[in-house]
Residue, then its C-alpha position, 0 to 999 in steps of 0.5 A: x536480505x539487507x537490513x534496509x529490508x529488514x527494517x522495511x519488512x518490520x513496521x507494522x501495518x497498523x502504524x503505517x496505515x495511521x499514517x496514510x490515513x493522516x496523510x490523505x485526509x490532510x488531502x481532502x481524501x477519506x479514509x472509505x477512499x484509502x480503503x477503497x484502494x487498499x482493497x483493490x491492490x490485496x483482496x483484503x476486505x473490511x474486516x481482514x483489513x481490520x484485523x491485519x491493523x490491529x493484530x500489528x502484522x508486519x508489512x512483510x505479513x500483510x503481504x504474505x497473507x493478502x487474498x489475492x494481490x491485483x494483477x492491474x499492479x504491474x500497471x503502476x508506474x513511476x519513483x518512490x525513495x528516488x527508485x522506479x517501483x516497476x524497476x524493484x527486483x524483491x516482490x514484497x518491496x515492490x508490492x510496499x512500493x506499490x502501496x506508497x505509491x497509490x497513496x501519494x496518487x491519493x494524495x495528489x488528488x488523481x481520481x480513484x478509477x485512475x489510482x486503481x488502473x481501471 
C-alpha cells in the first residue's frame, strides 16, 4: 500500500464527517440529508453511525465494518482528486471516493433520489 493511501485510510470518520457536514450546510443541505445518504451507500444506521464518529475509526475501518455496502454504488460516475472514481482499481479508495462524490452532489444541489441512484 503507498503512503497516499496510508494517509487516506487514517483520518478518521468522525473528522471527515465534521467536515461534510459543514460543507453541506453552507449549502442549504442538512445534516438528516447527509445521513440519508451515507445510510443509503453503507447500511450504517443512526446509531452505528454514530458510533462509527465517536469511536474515531478510521475510514479504512469505517468501511471494513459498514453492514452492507449498496450494490447501486457502481452507479456513481465522474472525477474526484482529477481521477475517475469508477476507474479506481482499490476498493476502499473507491468506496471513500464514492462518499466524496455523493457529497459534492449534496453540495451542488442534485435532489437526493438522483444522489442515491433511484
Amino acid at each position: 500500500m503507498d503512503s497516499d493511501h496510508t494517509r487516506l485510510f487514517n483520518y478518521t470518520f468522525g473528522k471527515i464527517y465534521v467536515l461534510y457536514l459543514q460543507k453541506i450546510e453552507r449549502k442549504g443541505r442538512s445534516k438528516e440529508e447527509l445521513d440519508q445518504v451515507l445510510f443509503w451507500l453503507t447500511g450504517h444506521d443512526a446509531q452505528s453511525l454514530g458510533e462509527a464518529i465517536a469511536d474515531e475509526r478510521t475510514l479504512e475501518a469505517f468501511f471494513a465494518r459498514a453492514p452492507k455496502l449498496n450494490p447501486a454504488k457502481s452507479l456513481i460516475t465522474g472525477v474526484i482528486c482529477g481521477v475517475r472514481v469508477q476507474d479506481i482499481d482499490n476498493q476502499t479508495v473507491q468506496n471513500i471516493r464514492f462518499m466524496d462524490k455523493l457529497v459534492d452532489e449534496m453540495a451542488k444541489g442534485k435532489a437526493l433520489n438522483k444522489i442515491m441512484r433511484s
